[in-house]
N, C-alpha and C positions, 0 to 999 in steps of 0.2 A: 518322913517328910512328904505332903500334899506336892501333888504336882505344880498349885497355886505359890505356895512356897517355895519349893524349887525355882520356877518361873523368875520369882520377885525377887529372892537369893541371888541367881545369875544377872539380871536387868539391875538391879543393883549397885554391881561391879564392874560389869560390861555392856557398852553404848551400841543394842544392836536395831538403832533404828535405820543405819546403812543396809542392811541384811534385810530387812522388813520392806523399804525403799525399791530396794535390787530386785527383792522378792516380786514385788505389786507392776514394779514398773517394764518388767521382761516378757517380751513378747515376742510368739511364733512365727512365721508364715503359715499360710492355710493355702493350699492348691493341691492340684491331681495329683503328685508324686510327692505329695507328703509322707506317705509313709515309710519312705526309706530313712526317715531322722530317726525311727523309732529302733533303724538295727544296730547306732552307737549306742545307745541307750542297754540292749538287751549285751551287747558286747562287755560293756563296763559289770552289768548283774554279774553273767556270768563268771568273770575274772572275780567278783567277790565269792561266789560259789566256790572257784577254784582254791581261792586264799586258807578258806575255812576247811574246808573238806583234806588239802595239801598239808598244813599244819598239823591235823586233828593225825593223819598217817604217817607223817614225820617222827612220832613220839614212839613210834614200834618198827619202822621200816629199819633193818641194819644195813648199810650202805657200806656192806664189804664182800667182796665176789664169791666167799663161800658162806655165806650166811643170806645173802640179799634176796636171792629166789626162794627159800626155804621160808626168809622172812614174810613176806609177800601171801607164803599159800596161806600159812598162819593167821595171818591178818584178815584173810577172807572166809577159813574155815575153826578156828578158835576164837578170837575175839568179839565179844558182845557185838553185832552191826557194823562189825570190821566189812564184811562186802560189801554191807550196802555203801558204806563211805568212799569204799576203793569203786566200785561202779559209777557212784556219784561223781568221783574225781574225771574217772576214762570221760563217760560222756559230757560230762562238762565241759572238756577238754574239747570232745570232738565237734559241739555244739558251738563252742566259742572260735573255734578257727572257722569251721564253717562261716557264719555271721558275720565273722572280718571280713572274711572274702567278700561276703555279698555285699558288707558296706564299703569296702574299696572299687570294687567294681561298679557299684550305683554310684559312688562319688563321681570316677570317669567318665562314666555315663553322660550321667548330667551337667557335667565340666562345672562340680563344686570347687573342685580346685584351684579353680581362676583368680587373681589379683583382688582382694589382697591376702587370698588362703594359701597359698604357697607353702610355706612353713605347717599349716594343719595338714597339708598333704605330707608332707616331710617327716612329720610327727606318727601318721596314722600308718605310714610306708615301712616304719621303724620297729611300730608295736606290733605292725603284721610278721615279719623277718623274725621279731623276738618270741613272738608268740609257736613260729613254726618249729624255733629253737628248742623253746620250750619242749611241744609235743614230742620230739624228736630226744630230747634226754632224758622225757617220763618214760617215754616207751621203753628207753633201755636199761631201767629201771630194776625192772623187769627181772635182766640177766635170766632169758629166756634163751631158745633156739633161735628164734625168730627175729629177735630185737637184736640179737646180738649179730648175726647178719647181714642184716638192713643198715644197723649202726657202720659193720664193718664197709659195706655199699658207699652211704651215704659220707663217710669219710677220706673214704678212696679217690671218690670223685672230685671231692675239694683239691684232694691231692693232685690232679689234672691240671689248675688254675698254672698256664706260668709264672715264672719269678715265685709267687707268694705260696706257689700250691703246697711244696713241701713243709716249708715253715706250717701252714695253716694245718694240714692234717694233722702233722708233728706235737700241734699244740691240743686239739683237739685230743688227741688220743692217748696224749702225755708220754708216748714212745713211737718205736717204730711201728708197732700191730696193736690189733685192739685186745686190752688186757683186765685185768684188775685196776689197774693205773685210771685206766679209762674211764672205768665205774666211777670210783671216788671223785674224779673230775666232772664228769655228767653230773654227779650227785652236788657236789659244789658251785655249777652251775644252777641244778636246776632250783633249789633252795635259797642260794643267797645272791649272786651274781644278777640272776634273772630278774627274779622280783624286785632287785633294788629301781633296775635299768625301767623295769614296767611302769613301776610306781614313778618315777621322775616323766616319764615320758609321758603318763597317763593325765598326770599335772600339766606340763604343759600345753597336751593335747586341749585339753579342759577348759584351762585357761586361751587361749586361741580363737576354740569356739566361742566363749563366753566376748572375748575382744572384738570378735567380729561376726556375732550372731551369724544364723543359719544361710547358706546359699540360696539364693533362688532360681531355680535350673533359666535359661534364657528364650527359655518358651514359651513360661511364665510369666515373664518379668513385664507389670502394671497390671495382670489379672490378679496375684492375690491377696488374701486377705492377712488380718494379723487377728490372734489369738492369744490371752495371757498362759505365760508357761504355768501360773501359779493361780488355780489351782486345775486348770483344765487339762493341760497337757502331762503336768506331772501327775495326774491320776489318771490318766490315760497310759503311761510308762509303768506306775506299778500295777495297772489291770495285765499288760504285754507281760510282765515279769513273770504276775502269778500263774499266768498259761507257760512262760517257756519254763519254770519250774515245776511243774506239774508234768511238761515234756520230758523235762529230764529224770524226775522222780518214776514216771514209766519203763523209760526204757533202762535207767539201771535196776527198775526189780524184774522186767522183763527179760531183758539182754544183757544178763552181767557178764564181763570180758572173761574168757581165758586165758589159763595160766599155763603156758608152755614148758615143755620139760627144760633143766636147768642146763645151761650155755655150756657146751667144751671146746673151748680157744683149737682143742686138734681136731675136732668132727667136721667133716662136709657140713654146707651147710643143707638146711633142709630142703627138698625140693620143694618148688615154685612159691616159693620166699619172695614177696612184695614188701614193698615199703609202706608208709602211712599213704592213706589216699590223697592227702595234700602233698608229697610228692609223684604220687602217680603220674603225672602231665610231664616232668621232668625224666623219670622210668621210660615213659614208651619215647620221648624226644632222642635220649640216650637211643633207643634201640633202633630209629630213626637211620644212624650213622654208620657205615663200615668200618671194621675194624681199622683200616686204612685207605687216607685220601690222601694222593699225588705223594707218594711215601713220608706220608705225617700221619701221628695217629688218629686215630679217627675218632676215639673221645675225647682227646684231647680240643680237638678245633670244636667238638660240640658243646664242648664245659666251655670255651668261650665264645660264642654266640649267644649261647644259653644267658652267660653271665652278662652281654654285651644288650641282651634284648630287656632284662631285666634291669640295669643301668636306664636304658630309654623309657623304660616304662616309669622309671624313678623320678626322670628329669623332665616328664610331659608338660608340668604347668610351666616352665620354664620356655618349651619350644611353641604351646600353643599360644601365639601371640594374637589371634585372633580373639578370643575367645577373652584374653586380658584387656582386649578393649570393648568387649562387652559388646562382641559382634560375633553374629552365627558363621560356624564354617563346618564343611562337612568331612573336612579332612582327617583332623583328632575323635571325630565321632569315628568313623569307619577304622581307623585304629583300634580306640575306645571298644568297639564289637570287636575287633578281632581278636585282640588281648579273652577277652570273655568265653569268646568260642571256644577257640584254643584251647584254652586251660579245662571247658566244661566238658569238650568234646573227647580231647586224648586223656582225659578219666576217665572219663566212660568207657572209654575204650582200654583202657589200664586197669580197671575194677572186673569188665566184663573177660580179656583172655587173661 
């Protein structure tokens, strides 16, 4: 069947001069800090990268503690293009949290979040959390040295939280320590739990934007222009794609991940054992604290600040009431920088000792 046919077969059955409509009559803004619309865009690519390349190693991955690491070297050293797909996975993975970050943080920046996006904040705050979830139960995947430390790290600390802390490690972990239990749950996460949650939220997100077209930062607002998304901008989005796939395409034939020797629930853990670099900022805040302040623990008070700072960072479009009436203030801007720094600064500083 001709594309022509196709065409005329579908129009046929289905009324899509709405869509045609929608198509013709959606338009951009154009001004200086346009191109940060372009990192939801590479954000969404990516997570279809993720879908495809996640699927295709699902079909070989065994997702049981004495099989999963052994699974894993297989997959990168017997199967036809099996590394390159597991590479493609990693940095897709590390490309796409990347990206988020920088499109949440451009958001606050520019106080996109303002009345009436509230809820796209809500939305985009959501898929960030889940996305870091995500990374966070690929890695342990793995049933590495390394992951499986980190895992044990990053579960402990939840454990911290009062009232919920114990519940929440508990649940996380599917017991008291991190086990076999834990794999199969990570693994149940990361395949069906997650993706459902992504995909609903990623709709919503979608739809939002769609409902209430693009911000226009308040610096801008009566200098700029408008632009059809169809077909200027949307071929402007797949030129940004075919570069950040080509980015990714590099560095998993350049930089394929390591595969650490296989987990023992009794071994030390390895020395100077880090977490994912999207925890890093959370890593050195923790080491920030004494073991004990005013005889309390002293992780314990930091897992909630920690938890207490990242709440306010949650409920920003909500406090800055300036800014929801479409008036400048420099108050949530200097926040806005400080959130930024913060997080850029004790990475760097986490990546570097």
């Amino acid at each position: 069947m001709s594309c022509r046919k196709l065409k005329k077969w579908i129009s046929d059955r289905y009324d899509l001069e709405p869509l045609r409509e929608l198509a013709g009559s959606k338009t951009v803004p154009v001004h200086k800090h346009e191109i940060w619309y372009y990192t939801g865009g590479i954000v969404l690519f990516l997570f279809a990268v993720q879908f495809i390349t996640g699927m295709a190693l699902a079909f070989y991955y065994v997702p049981y503690f004495e099989q999963a690491n052994k699974s894993v070297v297989e997959i990168a050293t017997k199967l036809n293009m099996g590394w390159f797909f597991r590479s493609l996975h990693h940095w897709g993975a590390q490309l796409a949290i990347f990206v988020l970050f920088v499109h949440v943080f451009s958001t606050l920046l520019l106080k996109s979040y303002r009345k009436p996006r509230e809820l796209v904040w809500v939305s985009g705050f959501l898929l960030l959390g889940i996305s870091i979830f995500f990374g966070l139960s690929g890695y342990f995947l793995l049933w590495d040295e390394r992951a499986f430390a980190a895992v044990r790290v990053a579960t402990g600390g939840a454990g911290n939280l009062p009232v919920l802390g114990g519940f929440i490690k508990g649940f996380l972990r599917g017991g008291i320590d991190v086990t076999g239990e834990t794999l199969t749950r990570f693994y149940a996460f990361h395949v069906s739990v997650l993706p459902l949650f992504t995909l609903t939220l990623m709709g919503v997100h979608l739809f939002l934007v769609q409902v209430h077209g693009m911000s226009v930062p308040l610096s801008q607002k009566g200098r700029e222009g408008r632009v059809p998304f169809f077909p200027n901008v949307f071929y402007r989005d797949l030129m940004v794609w075919l570069v950040v796939l080509g980015i990714v395409v590099t560095l998993a034939v350049l930089l394929p991940p390591e595969i650490g020797n296989k987990a023992d629930p009794l071994a030390p853990p390895p020395e100077g054992v880090k977490p994912e670099w999207y925890f890093l900022f959370l890593f050195q805040t923790l080491k920030l604290f004494p073991g004990e302040i005013l005889g309390l623990n002293g992780e314990t008070i930091a897992v909630v600040l920690i938890s207490l700072a990242i709440l306010f960072f949650f409920l920003i479009p909500f406090f800055d009431r300036k800014s929801s009436r479409e008036e400048k203030g420099r108050l949530f801007t200097w926040i806005g920088a400080f959130y930024t720094l913060y997080f850029v600064v004790m990475t760097i500083i986490g990546f570097l000792t």
